[in-house]
C-alpha positions in Angstrom: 61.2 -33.7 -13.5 59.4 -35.4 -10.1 59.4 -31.4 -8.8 58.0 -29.9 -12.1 54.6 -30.1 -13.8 54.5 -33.4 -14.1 55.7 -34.6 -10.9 53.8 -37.3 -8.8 54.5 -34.6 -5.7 51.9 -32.2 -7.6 49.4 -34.2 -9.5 49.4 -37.0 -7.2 48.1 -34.3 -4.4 45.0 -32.8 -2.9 46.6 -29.8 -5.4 46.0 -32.4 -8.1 42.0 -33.3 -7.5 41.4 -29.8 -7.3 42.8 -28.8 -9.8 41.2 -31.3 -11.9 38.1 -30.7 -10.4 38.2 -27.2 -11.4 38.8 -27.6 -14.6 36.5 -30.6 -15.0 33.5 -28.0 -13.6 34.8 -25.5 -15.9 34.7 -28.2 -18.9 31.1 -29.4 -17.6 29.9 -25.8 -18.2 31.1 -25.7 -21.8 29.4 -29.2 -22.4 25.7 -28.0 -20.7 25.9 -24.8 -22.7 26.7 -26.4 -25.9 24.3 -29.2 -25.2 21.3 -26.0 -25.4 22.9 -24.0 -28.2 25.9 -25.4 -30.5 29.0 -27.6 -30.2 30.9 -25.2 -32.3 32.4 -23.0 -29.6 34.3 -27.0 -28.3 36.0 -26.7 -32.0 37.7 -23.0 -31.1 41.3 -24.1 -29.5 40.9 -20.8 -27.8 38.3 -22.1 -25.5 40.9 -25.1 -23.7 43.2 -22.2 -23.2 41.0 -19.8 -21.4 39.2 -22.6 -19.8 42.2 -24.0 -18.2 43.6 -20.1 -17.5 40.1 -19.6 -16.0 40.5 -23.2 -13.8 43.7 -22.1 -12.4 42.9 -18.9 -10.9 39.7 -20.3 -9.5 42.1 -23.4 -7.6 43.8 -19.4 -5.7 41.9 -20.5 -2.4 43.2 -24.1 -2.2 47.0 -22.8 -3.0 46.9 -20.2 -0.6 45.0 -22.0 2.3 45.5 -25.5 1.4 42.0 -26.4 2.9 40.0 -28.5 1.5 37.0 -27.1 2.6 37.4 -23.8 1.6 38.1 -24.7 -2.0 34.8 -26.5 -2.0 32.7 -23.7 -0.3 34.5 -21.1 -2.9 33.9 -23.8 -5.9 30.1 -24.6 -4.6 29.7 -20.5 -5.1 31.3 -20.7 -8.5 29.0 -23.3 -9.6 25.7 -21.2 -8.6 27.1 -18.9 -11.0 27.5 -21.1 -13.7 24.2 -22.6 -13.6 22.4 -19.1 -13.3 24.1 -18.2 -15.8 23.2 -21.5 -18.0 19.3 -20.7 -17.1 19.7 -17.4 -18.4 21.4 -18.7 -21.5 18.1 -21.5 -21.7 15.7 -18.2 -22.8 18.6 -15.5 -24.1 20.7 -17.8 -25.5 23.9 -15.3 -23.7 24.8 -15.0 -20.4 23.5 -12.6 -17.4 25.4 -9.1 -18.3 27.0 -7.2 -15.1 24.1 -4.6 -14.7 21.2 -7.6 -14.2 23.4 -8.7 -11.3 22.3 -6.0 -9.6 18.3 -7.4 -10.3 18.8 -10.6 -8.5 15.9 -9.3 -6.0 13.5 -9.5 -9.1 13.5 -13.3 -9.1 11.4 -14.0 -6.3 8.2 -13.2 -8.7 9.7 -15.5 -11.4 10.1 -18.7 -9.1 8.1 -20.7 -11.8 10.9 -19.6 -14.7 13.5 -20.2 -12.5 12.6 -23.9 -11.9 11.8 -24.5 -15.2 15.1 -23.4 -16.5 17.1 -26.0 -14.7 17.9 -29.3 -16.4 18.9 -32.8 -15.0 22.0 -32.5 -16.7 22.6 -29.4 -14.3 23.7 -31.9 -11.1 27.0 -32.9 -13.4 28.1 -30.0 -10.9 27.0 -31.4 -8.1 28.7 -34.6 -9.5 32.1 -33.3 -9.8 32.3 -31.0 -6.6 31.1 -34.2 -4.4 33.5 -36.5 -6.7 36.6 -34.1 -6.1 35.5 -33.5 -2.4 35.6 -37.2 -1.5 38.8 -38.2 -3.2 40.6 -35.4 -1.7 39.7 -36.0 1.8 40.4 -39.8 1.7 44.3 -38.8 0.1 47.0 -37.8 2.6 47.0 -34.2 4.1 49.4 -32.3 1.5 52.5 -31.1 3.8 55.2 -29.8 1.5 55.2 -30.1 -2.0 58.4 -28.4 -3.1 58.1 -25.2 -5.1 54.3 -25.2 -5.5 54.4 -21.3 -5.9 56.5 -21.2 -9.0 54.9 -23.6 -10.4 51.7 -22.8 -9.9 52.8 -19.8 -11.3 53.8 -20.8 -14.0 50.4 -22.8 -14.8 48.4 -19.4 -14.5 51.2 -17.3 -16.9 51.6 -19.7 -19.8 48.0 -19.6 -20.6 47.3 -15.8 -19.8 50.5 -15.1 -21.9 48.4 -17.1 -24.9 45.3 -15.8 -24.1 46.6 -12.3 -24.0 48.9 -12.7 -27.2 45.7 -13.9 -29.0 43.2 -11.1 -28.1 46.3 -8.9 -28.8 46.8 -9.7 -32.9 43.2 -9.2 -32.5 42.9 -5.8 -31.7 42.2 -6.4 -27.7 39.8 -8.4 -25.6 36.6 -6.3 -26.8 37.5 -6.7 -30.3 38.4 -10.6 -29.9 35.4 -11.0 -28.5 33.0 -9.4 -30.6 34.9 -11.4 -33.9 32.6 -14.3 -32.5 29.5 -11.8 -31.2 28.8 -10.3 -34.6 28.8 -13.2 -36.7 25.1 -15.5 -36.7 26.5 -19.3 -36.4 29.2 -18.4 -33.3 27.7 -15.6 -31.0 26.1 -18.1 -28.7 30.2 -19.4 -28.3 31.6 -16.6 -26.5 30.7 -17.3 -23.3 32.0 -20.7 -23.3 34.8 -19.4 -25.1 35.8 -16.4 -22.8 34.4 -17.9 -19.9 31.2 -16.1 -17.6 33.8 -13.8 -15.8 35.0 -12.9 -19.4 31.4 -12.5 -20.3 30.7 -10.6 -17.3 34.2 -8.1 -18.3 32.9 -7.5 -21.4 29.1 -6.4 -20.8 30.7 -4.4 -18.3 33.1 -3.1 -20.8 30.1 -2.5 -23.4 28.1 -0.3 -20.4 30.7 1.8 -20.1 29.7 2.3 -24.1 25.7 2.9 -24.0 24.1 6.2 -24.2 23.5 8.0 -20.8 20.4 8.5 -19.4 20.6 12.0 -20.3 20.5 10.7 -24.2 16.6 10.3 -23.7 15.5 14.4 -24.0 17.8 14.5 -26.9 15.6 11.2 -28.7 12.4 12.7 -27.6 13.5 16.6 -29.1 14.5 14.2 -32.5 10.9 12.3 -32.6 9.1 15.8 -32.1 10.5 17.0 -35.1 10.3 13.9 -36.7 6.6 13.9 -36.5 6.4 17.4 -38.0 8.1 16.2 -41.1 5.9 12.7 -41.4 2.3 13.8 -40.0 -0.4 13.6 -42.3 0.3 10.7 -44.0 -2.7 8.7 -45.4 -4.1 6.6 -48.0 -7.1 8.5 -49.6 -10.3 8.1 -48.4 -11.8 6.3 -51.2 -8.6 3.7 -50.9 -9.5 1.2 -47.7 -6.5 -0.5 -45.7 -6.2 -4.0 -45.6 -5.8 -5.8 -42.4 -3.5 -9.1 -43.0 -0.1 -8.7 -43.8 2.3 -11.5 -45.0 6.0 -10.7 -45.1 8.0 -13.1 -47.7 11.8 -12.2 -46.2 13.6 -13.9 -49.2 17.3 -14.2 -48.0 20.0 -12.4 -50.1 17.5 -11.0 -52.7 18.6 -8.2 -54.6 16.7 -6.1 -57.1 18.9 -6.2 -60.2 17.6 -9.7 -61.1 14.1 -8.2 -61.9 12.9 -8.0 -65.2 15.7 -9.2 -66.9 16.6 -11.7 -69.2 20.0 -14.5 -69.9 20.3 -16.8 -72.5 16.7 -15.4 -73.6 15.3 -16.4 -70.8 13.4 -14.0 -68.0 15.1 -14.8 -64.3 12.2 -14.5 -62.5 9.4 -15.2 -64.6 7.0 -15.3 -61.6 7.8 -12.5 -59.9 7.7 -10.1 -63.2 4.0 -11.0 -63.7 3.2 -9.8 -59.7 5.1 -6.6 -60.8 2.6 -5.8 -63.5 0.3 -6.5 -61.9 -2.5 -2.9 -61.2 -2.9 -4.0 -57.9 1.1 -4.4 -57.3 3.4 -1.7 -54.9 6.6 -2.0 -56.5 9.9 0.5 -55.2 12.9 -1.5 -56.4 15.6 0.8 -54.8 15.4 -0.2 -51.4 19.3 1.2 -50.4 20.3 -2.4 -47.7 20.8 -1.1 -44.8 21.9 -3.8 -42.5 25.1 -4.1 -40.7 26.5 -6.8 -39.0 23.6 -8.6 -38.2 22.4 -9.0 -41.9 19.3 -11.0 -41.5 18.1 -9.7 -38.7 19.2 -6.4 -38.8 16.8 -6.9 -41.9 14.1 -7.8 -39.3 15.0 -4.9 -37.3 14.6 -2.2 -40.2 11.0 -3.7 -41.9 9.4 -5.0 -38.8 10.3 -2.2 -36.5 11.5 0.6 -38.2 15.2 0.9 -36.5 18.3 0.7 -38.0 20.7 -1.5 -36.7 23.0 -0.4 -33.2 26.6 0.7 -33.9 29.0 -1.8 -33.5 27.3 -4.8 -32.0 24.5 -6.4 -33.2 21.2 -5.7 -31.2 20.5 -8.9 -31.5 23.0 -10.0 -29.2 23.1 -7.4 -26.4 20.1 -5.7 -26.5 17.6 -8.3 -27.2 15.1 -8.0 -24.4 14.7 -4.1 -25.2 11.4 -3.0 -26.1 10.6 -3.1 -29.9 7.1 -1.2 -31.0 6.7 -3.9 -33.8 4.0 -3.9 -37.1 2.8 -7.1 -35.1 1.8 -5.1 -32.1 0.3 -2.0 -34.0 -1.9 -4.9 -35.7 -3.0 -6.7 -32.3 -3.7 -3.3 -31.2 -6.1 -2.6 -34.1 -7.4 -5.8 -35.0 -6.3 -8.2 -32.4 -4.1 -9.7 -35.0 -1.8 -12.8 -34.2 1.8 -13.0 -35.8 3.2 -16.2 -36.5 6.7 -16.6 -37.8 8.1 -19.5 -40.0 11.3 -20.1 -40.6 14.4 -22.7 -41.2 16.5 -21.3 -39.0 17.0 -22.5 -35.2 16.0 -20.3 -32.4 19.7 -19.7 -31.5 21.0 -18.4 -35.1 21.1 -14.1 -34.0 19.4 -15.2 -30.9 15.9 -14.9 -33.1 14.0 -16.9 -30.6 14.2 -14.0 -27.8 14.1 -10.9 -30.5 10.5 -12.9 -31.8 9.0 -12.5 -28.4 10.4 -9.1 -27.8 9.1 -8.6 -31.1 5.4 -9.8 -30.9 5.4 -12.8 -32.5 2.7 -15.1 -30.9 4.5 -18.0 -32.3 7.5 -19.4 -34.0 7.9 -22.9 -36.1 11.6 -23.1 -36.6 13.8 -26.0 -38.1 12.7 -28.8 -35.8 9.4 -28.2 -37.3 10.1 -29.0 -41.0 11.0 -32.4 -42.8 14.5 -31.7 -44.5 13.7 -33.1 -47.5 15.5 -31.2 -49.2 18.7 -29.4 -48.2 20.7 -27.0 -50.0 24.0 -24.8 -48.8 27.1 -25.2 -47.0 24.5 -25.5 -43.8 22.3 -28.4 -45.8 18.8 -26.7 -44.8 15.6 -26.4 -46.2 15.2 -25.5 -49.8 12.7 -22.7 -50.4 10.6 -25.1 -52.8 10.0 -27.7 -50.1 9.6 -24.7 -47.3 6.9 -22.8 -48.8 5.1 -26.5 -49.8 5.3 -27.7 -46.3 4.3 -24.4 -45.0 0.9 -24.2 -46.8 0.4 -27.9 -45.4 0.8 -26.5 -42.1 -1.7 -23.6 -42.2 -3.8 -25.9 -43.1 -3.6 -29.0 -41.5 -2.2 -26.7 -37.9 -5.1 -23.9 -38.4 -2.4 -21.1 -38.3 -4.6 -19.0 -39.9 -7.9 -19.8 -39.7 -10.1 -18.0 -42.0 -11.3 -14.9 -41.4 -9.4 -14.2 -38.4 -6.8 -11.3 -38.7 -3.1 -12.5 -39.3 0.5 -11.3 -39.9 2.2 -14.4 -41.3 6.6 -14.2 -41.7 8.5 -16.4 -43.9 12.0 -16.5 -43.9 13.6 -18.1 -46.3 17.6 -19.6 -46.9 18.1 -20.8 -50.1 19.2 -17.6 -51.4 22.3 -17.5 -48.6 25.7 -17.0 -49.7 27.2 -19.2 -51.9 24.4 -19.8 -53.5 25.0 -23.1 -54.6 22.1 -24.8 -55.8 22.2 -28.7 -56.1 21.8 -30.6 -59.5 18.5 -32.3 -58.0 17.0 -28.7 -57.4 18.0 -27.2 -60.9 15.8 -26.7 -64.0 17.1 -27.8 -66.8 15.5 -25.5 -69.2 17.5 -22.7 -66.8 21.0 -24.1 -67.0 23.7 -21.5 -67.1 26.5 -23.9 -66.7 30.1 -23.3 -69.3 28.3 -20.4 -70.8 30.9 -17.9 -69.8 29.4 -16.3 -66.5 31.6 -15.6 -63.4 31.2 -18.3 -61.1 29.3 -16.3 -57.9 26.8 -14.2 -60.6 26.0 -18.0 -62.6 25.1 -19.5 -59.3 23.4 -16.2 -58.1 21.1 -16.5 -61.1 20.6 -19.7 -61.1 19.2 -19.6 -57.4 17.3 -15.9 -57.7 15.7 -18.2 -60.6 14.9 -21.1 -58.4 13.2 -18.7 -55.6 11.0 -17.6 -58.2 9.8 -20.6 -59.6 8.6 -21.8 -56.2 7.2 -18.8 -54.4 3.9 -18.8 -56.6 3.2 -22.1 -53.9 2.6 -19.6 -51.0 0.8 -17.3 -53.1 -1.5 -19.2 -55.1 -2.7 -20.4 -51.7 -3.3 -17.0 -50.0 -5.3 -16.0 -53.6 -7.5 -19.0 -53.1 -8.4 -17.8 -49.6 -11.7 -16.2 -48.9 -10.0 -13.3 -47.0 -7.5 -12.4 -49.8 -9.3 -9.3 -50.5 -8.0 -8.5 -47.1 -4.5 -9.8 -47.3 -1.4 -7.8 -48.9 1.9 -9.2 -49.7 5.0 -8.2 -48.8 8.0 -9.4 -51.2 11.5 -8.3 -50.2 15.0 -9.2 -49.6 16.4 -9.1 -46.0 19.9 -7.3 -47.3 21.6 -7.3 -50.4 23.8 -10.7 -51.2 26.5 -10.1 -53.0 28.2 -8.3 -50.5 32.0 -8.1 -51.4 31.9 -10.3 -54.5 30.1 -7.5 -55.9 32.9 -5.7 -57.3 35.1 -8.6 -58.0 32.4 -10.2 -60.6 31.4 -6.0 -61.7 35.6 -5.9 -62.5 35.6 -9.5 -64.1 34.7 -8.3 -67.7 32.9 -11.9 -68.0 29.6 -12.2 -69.5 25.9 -11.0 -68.1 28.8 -8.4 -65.6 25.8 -5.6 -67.1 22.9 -7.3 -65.4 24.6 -6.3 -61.9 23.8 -3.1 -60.5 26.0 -0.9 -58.7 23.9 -0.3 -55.9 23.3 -2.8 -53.0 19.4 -2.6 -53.5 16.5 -5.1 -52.6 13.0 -4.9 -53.7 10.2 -3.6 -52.0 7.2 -5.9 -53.7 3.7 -5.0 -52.3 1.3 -7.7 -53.6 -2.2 -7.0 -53.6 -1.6 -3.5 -52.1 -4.4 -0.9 -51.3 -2.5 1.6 -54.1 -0.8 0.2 -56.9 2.3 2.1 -58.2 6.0 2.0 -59.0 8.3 4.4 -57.0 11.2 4.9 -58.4 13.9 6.9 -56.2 15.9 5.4 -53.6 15.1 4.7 -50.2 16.2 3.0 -47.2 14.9 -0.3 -45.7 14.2 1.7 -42.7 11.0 3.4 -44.9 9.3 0.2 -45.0 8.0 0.0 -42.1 6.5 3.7 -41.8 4.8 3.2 -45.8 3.4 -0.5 -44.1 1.7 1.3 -41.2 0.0 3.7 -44.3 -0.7 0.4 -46.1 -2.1 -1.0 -43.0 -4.4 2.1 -42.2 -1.9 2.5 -39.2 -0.9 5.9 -39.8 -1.8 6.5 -35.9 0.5 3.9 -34.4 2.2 5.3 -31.1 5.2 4.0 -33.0 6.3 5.0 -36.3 9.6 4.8 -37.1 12.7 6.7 -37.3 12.2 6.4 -41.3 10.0 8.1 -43.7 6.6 6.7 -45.6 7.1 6.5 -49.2 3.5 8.0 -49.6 4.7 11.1 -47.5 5.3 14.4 -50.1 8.3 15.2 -47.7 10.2 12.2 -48.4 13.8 12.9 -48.4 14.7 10.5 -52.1 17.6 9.4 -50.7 19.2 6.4 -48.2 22.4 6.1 -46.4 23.9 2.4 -45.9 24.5 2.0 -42.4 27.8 -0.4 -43.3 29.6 2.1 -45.4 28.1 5.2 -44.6 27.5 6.3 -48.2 24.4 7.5 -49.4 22.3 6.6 -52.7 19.7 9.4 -54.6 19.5 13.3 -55.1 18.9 15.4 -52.2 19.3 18.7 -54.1 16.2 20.8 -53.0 16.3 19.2 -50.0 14.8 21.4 -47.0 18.8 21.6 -45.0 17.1 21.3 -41.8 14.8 18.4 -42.8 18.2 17.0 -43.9 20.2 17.1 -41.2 17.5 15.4 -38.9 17.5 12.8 -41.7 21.1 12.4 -41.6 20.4 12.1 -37.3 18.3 8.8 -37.5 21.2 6.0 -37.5 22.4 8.0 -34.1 19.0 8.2 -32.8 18.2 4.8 -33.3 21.3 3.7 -32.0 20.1 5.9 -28.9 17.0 4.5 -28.5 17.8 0.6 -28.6 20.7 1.0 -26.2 18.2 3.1 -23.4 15.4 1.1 -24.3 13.4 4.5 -24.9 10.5 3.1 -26.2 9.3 1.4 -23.0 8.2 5.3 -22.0 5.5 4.3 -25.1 4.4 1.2 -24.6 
């Protein structure tokens, strides 16, 4: 036992401290990161495993050598790496990918960023590489320590072995490492997780995926025609535009709760007297058409008129492309700011660097807000207590002062699956509780009812401003919610199953709108951005979409989810060509994300 892994001869050794030292810096970078995103990624076993793998390879220099020295020039490197790669993560919340190792040169304008990325907590490096330094060179030059090949060895297999067994049942490396990429709470875990060189494998891995260069004549051939089939598109003279937009992003907020009753009671009282109102824009089949990102591949569609990349989440890996946004079109036009609210931290789909690729002059987030009252399985903000304390603010903060031209987002949570509402939060006039309902729909109408009975907060206060005349309100769900519990409560055969549509459709509520109408065919959330710009007198923007204004008389009546590929409406009569380009725009958006085409029109 004294000659195997345990053995005095090994771990009481120069081979020892550095070991230790390596895997204590390796550790140390899982802490820092954490310490500026989440702690989650320490709770994933697979991190230890990788991390020690990762800790072993990086001690090769010392093993092969046995100088001192050299494993502390080759360890001093590594930790450069690892704290670039930290001050990246400080504004992208992800690590450098392979192809911006290439742009090192660039930094030398950005000296000011780069020192204000580093943090105190940074030296713990500097710590641990003088620490390991010291105790080696006072401990007995290592002469012979009986068969430290094998065993070192065997230290490096065991844990590749795992590692590689693990991304194995998961369908490879890329795939294992996108299960934590594409979902909100744990993309910021992967590089702690897999490590930066495992970071740095897979964004090299993920080039080898993007669209060539060559991709960009086919894009601009696609938006030629596209223009041909959306030109022309306008609000009548007589009708004027208005100039302040407010976006209500209510999460999980599907269509079918509309204008119907339970029990004798209307769901969403509120909300059905906006929809009658003369003034009102209401399309209620807007076809979801979010993938993995969900809530903000929602972003993505209404705010910039893109659907959502194919098989990672934009998000993610393409965050710092360029996004022709309805908040730029309205600082062009009328100098408008854009403010986003929202209970979400900065990190969640890495929304703090898509806001500011997005436009968005500035961002109140949950460190903002007093959680005074919390529901889901994350315990945030409720929506009643968000839109009370965000009236306070535009107040109180001047966020909007009157007069001046504004595009205000909320985002809401309360509405996130499993749309458990606590008793505190319930009205108990709207109590479906033992009354025979599956489970998911009683709590889904419960909380669709609860959204509604608190949203009148924001917009009684944007009717009482002076500048409402110039304000319209958009009211829409970010993606569908019910997601695959959809067919399990349509297949239940328990009561209110009729209420549920078939169709993963959110509302597309326009508020105060230059037209009112009701539109009544399908469409994809990809057509709300291209029928704001009409709204918003915008017609001329540089950027219009890959999607199709609801007010233009070629509108195809039909949308294709970009999760299941299906497609919703009638396209009999249907011009073939104009359909086929139609069919084109998940591809072309796809194209122009991953080349980041639309920096040629900014």
């Amino acid at each position: 036992m004294k000659q195997w892994f345990f053995g005095a001869d090994l771990w009481k050794s120069r081979f020892g401290v550095m070991a230790a030292t390596c895997f204590l810096t390796m550790i140390w970078f899982v802490v820092d990161w954490c310490m500026g995103t989440t702690f989650r990624a320490m709770s994933i076993w697979e991190l230890w495993v990788n991390n020690f793998l990762a800790a072993m390879v990086l001690l090769l220099p010392f093993v092969i050598f046995r100088k001192v020295w050299l494993q502390i020039v080759c360890l001093f490197i590594f930790d450069m790496l690892l704290v670039a790669n930290l001050m990246y993560s400080r504004t992208y919340f992800t690590g450098i990918p392979l192809e911006s190792y290439f742009l090192v040169t660039n930094l030398k304008d950005f000296t000011a960023s780069v020192t204000d990325s580093l943090r105190w907590r940074d030296l713990g490096f500097v710590v641990i590489l003088l620490v390991g330094a010291i105790v080696s060179f006072r401990m007995p030059r290592d002469k012979f320590i009986p068969g430290i090949w094998p065993r070192y060895i065997t230290l490096v297999v065991i844990p590749a072995a795992v590692s590689f067994a693990v991304n194995y049942s998961k369908g490879g490396f890329y795939k294992a490492y996108d299960s934590y990429d594409l979902v909100a709470y744990t993309h910021s875990c992967t590089v702690p997780v897999y490590t930066v060189v495992g970071h740095i494998v897979h964004t090299g891995m993920e080039s080898g995926k993007t669209v060539a260069p060559d991709k960009e004549a086919v894009i601009a051939e696609w938006l030629d025609v596209h223009r041909k089939y959306t030109e022309g598109v306008a609000l009548p003279d007589s009708v004027m535009p208005k100039k302040n937009l407010v976006i209500i992003l209510l999460e999980s907020f599907e269509t079918w709760p509309l204008e119907q009753k339970v029990e004798g009671m209307e769901i969403t009282p509120y909300l059905n007297t906006l929809l009658k109102d003369s003034t009102t824009f209401y399309a209620p089949y807007a076809l979801t058409q979010v993938d993995a990102g969900r809530s903000i591949d929602g972003q993505l569609l209404i705010t910039a008129g893109l659907l959502p990349t194919k098989g990672v989440v934009y998000s993610n890996r393409y965050p710092t492309s360029t996004y022709l946004t309805l908040n730029k079109a309205l600082k062009d036009k009328y100098g408008s700011e854009s403010i986003m609210l929202t209970v979400d931290q900065l990190i969640t789909w890495n929304m703090g660097v898509i806001a500011q690729s997005f436009g968005y002059d500035k961002v109140l987030e949950r460190s903002v807000w007093n959680i005074d009252e919390k529901v889901g399985t994350s315990r945030k903000l409720s929506d009643g207590s968000f839109f009370r304390q965000s009236v306070e603010k535009m107040e109180s903060e001047r966020l909007w002062p009157y007069g001046e031209p504004r595009m205000m987002t909320f985002v809401t949570y309360s509405g996130h699956n499993p749309f458990i509402l606590p008793d505190n939060l319930r009205s108990p006039e709207f109590d479906l509780r033992g009354k025979g309902y599956h489970s998911t729909l009683e709590n889904y109408l419960t909380m669709a009812h609860y959204t509604d009975s608190h949203i009148h907060t924001l917009i009684d206060y944007l009717r009482s401003r002076p500048d409402w005349d110039q304000t319209m309100v958009l009211i829409t769900g970010d993606h569908e919610g019910l997601a695959a519990q959809r067919k399990e409560i349509l297949s239940s055969g328990t009561k209110g199953v009729e209420l549920v549509s078939e169709g993963q459709y959110t509302p597309f509520i326009v508020v105060n709108a230059p037209v009112g109408m009701r539109y009544e065919k399908p469409f994809g959330q990809v057509d709300i951005y291209p029928t704001l710009l009409t709204m918003l007198g915008l017609q001329d923007y540089k950027w219009q979409g890959v999607g199709e204004s609801l007010f233009s008389p070629n509108k195809v009546p039909a949308a294709i989810s970009s999760m299941t590929g299906k497609m919703a409406g009638d396209t009999t009569g249907v011009d073939p060509h104009h359909l086929n380009h139609w069919k084109q725009s998940r591809d072309i958006s796809d194209a122009i994300i991953r080349t980041d085409y639309l920096k040629n029109l900014e």
